[in-house]
C-alpha positions as CSV (number, residue, x, y, z in Angstrom):
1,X,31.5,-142.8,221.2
2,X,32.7,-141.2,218.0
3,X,34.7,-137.6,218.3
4,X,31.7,-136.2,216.0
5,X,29.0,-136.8,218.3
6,X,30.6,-136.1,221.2
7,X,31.2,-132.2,219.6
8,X,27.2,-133.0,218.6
9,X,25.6,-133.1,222.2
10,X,28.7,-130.4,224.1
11,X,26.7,-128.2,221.3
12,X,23.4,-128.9,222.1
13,X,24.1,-129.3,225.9
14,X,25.6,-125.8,225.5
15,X,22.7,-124.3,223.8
16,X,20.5,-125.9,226.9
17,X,22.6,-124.0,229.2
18,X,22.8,-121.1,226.9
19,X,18.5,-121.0,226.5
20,X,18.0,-121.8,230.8
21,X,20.5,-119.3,231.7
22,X,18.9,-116.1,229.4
23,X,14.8,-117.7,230.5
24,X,16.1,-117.3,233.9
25,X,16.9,-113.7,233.6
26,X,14.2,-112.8,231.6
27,X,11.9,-114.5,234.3
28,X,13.0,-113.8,237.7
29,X,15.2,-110.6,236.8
30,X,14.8,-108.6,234.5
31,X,11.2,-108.0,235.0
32,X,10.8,-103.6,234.4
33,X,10.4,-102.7,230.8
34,X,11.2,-99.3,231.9
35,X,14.8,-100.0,232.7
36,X,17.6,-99.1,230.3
37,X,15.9,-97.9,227.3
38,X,14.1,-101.4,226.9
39,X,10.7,-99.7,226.7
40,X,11.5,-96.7,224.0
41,X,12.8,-100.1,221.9
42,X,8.9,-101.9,222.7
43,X,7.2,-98.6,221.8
44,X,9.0,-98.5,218.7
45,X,8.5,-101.7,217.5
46,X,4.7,-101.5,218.3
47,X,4.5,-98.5,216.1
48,X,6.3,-99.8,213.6
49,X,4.1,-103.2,213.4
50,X,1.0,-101.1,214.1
51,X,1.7,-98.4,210.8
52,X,3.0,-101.9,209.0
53,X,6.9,-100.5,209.4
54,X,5.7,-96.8,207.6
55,X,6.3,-94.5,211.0
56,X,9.9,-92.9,211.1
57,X,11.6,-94.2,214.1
58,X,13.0,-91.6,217.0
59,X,16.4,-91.3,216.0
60,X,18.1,-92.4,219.0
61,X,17.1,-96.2,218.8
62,X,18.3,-97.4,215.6
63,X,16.0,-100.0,213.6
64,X,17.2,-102.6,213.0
65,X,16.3,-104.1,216.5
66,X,12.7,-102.4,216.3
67,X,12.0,-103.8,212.9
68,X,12.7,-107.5,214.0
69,X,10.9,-106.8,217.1
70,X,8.1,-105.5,215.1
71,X,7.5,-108.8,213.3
72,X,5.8,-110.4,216.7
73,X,3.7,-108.0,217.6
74,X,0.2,-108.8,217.6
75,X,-2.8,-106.7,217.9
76,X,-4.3,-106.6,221.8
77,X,-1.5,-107.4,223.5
78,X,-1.8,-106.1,226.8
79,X,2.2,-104.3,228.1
80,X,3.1,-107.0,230.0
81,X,2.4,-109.4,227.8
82,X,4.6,-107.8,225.0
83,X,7.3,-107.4,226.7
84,X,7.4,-110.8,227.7
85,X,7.2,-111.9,224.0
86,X,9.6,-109.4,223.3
87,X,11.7,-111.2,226.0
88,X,11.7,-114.1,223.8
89,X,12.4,-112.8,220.9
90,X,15.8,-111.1,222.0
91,X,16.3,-114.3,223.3
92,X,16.3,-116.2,220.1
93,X,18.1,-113.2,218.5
94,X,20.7,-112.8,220.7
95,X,21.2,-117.5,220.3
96,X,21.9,-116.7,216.2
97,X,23.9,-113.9,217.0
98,X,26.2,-116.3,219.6
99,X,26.2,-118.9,217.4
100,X,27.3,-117.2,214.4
101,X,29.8,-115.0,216.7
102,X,31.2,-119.0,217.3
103,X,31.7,-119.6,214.0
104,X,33.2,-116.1,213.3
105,X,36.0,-116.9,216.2
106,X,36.6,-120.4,214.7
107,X,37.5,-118.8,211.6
108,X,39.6,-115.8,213.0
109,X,41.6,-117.7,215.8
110,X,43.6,-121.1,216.6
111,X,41.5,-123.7,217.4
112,X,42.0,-123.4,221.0
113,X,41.7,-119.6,221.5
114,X,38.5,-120.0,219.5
115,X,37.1,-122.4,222.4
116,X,38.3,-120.1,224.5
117,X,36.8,-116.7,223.4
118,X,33.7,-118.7,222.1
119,X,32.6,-119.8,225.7
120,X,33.6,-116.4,227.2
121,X,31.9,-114.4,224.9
122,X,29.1,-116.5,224.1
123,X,28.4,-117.1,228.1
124,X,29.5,-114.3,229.7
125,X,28.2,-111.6,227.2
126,X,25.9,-113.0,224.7
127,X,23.8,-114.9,227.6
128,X,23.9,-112.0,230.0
129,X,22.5,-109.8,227.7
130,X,19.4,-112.1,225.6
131,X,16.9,-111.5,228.2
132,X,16.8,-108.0,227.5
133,X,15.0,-105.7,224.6
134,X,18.1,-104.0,223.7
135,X,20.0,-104.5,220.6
136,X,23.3,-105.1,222.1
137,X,23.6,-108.8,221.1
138,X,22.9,-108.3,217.4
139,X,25.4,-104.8,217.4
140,X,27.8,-107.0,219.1
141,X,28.3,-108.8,216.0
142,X,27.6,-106.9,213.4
143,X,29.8,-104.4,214.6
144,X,32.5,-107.5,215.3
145,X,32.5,-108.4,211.6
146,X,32.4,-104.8,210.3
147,X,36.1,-104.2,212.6
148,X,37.2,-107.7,211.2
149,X,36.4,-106.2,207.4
150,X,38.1,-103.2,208.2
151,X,41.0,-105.5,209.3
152,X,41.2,-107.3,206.2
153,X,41.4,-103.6,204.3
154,X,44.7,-102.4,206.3
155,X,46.0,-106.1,205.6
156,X,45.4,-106.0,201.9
157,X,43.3,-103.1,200.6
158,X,41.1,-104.0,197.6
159,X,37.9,-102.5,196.0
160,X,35.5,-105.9,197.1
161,X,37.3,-105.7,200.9
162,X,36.6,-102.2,200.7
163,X,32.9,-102.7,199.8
164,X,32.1,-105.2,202.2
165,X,33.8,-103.2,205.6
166,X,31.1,-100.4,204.3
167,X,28.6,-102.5,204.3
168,X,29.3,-104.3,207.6
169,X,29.7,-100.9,209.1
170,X,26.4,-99.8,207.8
171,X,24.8,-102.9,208.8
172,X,26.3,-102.4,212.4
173,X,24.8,-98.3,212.1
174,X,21.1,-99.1,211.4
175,X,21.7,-101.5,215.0
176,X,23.6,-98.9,217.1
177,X,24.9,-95.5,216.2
178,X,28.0,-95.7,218.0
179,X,29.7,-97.8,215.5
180,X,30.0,-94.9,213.2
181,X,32.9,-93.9,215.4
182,X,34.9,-96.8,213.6
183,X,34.3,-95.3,210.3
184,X,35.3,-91.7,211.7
185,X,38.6,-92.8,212.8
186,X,39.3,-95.9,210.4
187,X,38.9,-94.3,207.5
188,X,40.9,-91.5,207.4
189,X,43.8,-93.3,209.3
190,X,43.6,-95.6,206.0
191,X,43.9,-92.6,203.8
192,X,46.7,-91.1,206.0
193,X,49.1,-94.3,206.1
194,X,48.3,-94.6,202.6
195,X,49.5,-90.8,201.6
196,X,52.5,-91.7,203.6
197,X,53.8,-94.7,201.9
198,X,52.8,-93.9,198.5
199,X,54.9,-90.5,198.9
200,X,57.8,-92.1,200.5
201,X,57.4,-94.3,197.4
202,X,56.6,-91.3,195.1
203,X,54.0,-93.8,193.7
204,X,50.7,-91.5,192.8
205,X,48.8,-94.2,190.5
206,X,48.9,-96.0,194.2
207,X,47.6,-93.5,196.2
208,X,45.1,-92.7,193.9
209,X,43.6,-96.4,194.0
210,X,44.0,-96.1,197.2
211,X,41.6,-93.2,197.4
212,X,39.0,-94.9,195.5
213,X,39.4,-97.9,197.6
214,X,38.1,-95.8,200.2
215,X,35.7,-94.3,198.3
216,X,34.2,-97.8,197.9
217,X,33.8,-98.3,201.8
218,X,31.6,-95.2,201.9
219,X,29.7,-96.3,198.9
220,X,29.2,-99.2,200.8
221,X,28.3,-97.6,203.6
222,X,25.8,-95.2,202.0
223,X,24.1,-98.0,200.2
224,X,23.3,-100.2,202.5
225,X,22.1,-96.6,205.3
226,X,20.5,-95.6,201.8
227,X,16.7,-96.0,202.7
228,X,16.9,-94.9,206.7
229,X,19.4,-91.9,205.8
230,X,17.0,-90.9,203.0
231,X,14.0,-90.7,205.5
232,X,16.6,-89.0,208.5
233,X,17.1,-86.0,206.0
234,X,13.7,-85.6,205.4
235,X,12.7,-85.3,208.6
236,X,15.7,-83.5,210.1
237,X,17.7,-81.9,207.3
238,X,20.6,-84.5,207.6
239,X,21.7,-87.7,206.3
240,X,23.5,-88.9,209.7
241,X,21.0,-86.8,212.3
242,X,21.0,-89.2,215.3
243,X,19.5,-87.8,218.9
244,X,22.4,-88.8,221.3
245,X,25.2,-86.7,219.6
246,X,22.9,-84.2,218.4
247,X,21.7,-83.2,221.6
248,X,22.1,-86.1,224.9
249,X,25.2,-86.0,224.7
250,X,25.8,-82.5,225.7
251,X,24.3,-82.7,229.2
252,X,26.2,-82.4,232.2
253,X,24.4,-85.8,233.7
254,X,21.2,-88.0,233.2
255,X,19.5,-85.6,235.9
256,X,20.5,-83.2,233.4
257,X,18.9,-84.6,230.6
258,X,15.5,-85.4,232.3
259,X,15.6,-81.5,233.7
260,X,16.1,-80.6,230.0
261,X,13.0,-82.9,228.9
262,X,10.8,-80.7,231.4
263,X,11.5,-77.6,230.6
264,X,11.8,-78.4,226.6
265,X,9.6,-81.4,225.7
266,X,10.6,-84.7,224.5
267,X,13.6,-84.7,222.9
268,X,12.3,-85.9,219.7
269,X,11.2,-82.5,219.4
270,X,13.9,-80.7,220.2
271,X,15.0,-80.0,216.7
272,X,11.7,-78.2,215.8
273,X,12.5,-76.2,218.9
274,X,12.2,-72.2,217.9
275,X,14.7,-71.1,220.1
276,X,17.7,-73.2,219.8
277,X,20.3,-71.4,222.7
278,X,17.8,-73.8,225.1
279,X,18.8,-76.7,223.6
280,X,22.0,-78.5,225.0
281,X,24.1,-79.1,221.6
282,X,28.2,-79.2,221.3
283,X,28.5,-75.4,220.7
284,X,26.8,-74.6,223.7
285,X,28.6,-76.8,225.6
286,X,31.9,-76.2,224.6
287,X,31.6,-72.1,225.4
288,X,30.2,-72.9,228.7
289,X,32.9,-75.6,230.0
290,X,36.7,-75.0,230.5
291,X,39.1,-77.7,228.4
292,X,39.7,-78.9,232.8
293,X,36.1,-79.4,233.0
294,X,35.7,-81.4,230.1
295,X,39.6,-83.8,230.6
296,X,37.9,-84.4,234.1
297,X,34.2,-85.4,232.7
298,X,36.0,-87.6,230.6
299,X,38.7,-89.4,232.8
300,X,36.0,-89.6,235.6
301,X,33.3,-91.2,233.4
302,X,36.0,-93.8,231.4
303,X,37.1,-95.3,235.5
304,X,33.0,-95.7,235.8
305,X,32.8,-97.5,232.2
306,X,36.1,-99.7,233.2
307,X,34.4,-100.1,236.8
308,X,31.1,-101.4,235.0
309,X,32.9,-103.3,233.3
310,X,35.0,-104.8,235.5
311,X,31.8,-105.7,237.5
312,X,30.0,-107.0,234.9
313,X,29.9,-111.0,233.9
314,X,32.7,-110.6,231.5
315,X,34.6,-108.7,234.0
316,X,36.9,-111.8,235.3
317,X,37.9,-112.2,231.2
318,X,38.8,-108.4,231.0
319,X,41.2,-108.8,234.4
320,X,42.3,-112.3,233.1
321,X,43.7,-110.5,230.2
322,X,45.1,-108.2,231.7
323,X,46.9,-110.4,233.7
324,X,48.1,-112.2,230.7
325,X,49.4,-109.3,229.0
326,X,51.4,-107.9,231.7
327,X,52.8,-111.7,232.5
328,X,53.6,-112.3,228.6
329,X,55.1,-108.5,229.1
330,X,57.9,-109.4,230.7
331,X,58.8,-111.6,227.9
332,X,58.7,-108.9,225.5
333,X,55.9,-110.2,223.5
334,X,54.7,-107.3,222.5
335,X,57.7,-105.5,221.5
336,X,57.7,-108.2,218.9
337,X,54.3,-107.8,217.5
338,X,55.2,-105.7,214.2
339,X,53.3,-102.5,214.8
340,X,54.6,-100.6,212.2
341,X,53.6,-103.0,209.4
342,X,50.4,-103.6,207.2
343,X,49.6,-107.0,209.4
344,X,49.2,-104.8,212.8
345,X,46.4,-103.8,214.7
346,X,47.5,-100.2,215.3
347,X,44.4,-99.0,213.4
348,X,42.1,-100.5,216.1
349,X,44.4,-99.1,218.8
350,X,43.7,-95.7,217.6
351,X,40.4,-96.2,217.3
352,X,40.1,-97.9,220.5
353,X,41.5,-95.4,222.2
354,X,39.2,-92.8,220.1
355,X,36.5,-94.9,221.4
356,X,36.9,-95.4,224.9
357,X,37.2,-91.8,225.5
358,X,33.9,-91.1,223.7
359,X,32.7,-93.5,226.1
360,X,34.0,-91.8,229.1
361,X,32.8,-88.2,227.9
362,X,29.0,-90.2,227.5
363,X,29.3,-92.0,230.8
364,X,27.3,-89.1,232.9
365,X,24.3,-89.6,230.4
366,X,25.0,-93.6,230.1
367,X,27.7,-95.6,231.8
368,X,26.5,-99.3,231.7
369,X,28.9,-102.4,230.4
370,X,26.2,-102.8,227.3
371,X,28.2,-99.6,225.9
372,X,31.9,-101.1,227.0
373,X,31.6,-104.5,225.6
374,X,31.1,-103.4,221.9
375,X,35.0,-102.1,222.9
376,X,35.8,-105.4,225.0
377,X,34.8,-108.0,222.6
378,X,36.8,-107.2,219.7
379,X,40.0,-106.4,222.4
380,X,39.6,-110.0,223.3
381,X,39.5,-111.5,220.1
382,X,42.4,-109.4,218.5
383,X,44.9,-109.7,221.5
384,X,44.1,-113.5,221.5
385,X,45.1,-113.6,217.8
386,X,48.0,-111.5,218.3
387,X,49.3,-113.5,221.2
388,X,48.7,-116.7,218.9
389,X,51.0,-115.4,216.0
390,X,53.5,-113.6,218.4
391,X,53.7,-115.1,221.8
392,X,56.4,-117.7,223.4
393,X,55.0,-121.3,222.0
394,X,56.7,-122.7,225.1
395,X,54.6,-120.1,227.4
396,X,51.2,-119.6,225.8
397,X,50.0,-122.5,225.2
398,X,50.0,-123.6,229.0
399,X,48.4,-119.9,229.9
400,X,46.1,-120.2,227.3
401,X,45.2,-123.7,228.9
402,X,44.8,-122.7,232.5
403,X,42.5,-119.6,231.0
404,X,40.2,-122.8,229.8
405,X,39.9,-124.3,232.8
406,X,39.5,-121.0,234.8
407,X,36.7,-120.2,232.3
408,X,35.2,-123.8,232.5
409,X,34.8,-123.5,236.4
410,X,33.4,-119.9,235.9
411,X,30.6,-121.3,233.7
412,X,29.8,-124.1,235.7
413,X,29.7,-122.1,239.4
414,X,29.4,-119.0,239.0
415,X,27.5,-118.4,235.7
416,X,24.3,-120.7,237.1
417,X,23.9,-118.1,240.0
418,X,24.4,-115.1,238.7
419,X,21.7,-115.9,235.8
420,X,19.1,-115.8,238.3
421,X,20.4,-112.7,240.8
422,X,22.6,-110.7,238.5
423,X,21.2,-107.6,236.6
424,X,22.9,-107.1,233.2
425,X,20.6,-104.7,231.5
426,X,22.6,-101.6,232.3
């Protein structure tokens, strides 16, 4: 049998698996739309379809998700029959999203790391999480390709790289706010190394193209938010308003928040709110808890994100890696990646790090691996392409191997039962 078609049907066996393993969890698990903000996503996109996509959204779920969602909707469907359309439609969603996330990783990684980080991501993340009305798959990539654009600017800054990492991370907004963290932190570290070397260099013409370049990513950015950001400030009095920093954020826990909602009302409304000192926002926060208080909320709640995550289905990848690193430690492999230069990844340490500790300052309102793996999956992918350029070609390749077949046996024994017991909406 020719090479060609034997690639052919691995593909279409895999999709089999891929479609059996996401039906079974939308069938026999998860079955309550009330779990895990899937049911503030079906009430959105019934509005939407029902005011033909005119209604402002909340501004906590992003739309992108709701919009798509919106397009299936039919008049007289009963709850539970929408949310088992809505079921399939994440489904099919979250199969274009893994597929394209495949080709992304053949184009980004060696051949082999690409087989390797296409079945863990696409199976242990991308599977997991299709049964459910959230809009982690399609924010998985989008903001994937928006960190790999902002790659390609620290490598080689130019005005059309510049433009399309603002538009990916725009793209990645209207799916999940988080992502907006990237731009926070990217950003300005650009403009910082860039004000370094051009002054070291005394070479001002540089620094300010340089300066424009980022300019460019914003513009980018703005244009592509344009419509949704132009409806946010009418509504709220600012371009960027978003519910979960604005106000969730800011509660001691989730029992918190809910005590919050009855005392003050939905938290939709708690903007319009006449008396403001009620409302938990980051002033009154920060004058009402010591700097201790808020280093401990923070540790604490990252060792319950890394816990999640650890337990989640992508969990044996994150400890495999880890193993790897420390292993290919010992060799000094990292003290020869060039972290200093242009080619490094030091720009998505920082903002990793940046990140993570968001996430562990959130985790009492919202702790679940859906939050982690928009962190994970780009850590994967970039530490398999740095171990690919700088690791030991007489040690790698054989790890990298034995990571295959470890992944392969996963797949096959564990994969087919956890699909059917395994809860992975949180």
């Amino acid at each position: 049998m020719p090479s060609r078609v034997k690639r052919g049907l691995t593909v279409v066996l895999l999709v089999l698996a891929f479609v059996a393993g996401a039906l079974a969890q939308a069938r026999w698990v998860n079955v309550d739309s009330t779990t895990h903000d899937q049911l503030a996503y079906l009430a959105q996109a019934r509005m939407l379809a029902e005011t033909h996509e005119e209604a402002p959204t909340n501004r906590i779920e992003m739309p992108a998700f709701p919009t798509v969602l919106s397009l299936f909707y039919e008049q007289g469907l009963d709850d539970e029959a929408w949310f088992w359309r809505a079921k399939l439609v994440a489904i099919g969603v979250a199969l274009l999203c893994a597929v394209a996330m495949a080709l992304t990783l053949r184009r980004v990684l060696r051949a082999e790391s690409a087989q390797l980080a296409t079945i863990a991501i696409v199976f242990f993340v991308f599977m997991f999480r299709a049964a459910y009305v959230q809009t982690e798959p399609l924010y998985y990539l989008l903001s994937f390709w928006a960190l790999l654009a902002i790659d390609g600017l620290w490598r080689a800054p130019t005005f059309p790289r510049a433009l399309l990492a603002g538009a990916l991370l725009g793209a990645a907004w209207l799916a999940k706010a988080s992502i907006l963290v990237a731009a926070l932190v990217t950003l300005p570290l650009f403009l910082a190394r860039s004000a370094i070397d051009c002054a070291r260099k005394r070479l001002l013409v540089q620094f300010v193209s340089r300066v424009l370049i980022t300019a460019s990513a914003v513009l980018g950015f703005g244009l592509v938010i344009a419509p949704y950001a132009r409806k946010t400030h009418e509504l709220q009095g600012r371009w960027l308003y978003n519910l979960a920093p604005a106000y969730v954020m800011w509660c001691d826990s989730w029992e918190d928040f809910i005590d919050h909602m009855r005392r003050l009302g939905p938290v939709e409304g708690w903007s319009k709110l006449a008396d403001q000192t009620a409302v938990p926002t980051m002033t009154s926060y920060l004058a009402s808890h010591s700097i201790g208080q808020i280093a401990w909320r923070t540790i604490a709640g990252a060792a319950l994100v890394l816990g999640n995550l650890i337990v989640s289905p992508f969990g044996p990848v994150v400890v495999a890696m880890v193993v790897v690193v420390a292993m290919l430690g010992r060799q000094k492999v990292l003290g020869r990646m060039p972290w200093r230069e242009p080619t490094s990844g030091v720009w998505f340490v920082v903002y990793f790090v940046a990140h993570a500790t968001l996430q562990g300052f959130y985790a009492p309102i919202g702790a679940g691996a859906r939050f982690s793996l928009a962190l994970a999956i780009p850590a994967f992918v970039f530490l398999l392409r740095a171990l690919d350029r700088h690791a030991s070609e007489s040690t790698w390749p054989r790890t990298r191997v034995t990571l295959m077949r470890a992944t392969w046996a996963l797949l096959f024994i564990a994969v087919p039962i956890a699909a059917f017991t395994l809860y992975c909406g949180g």
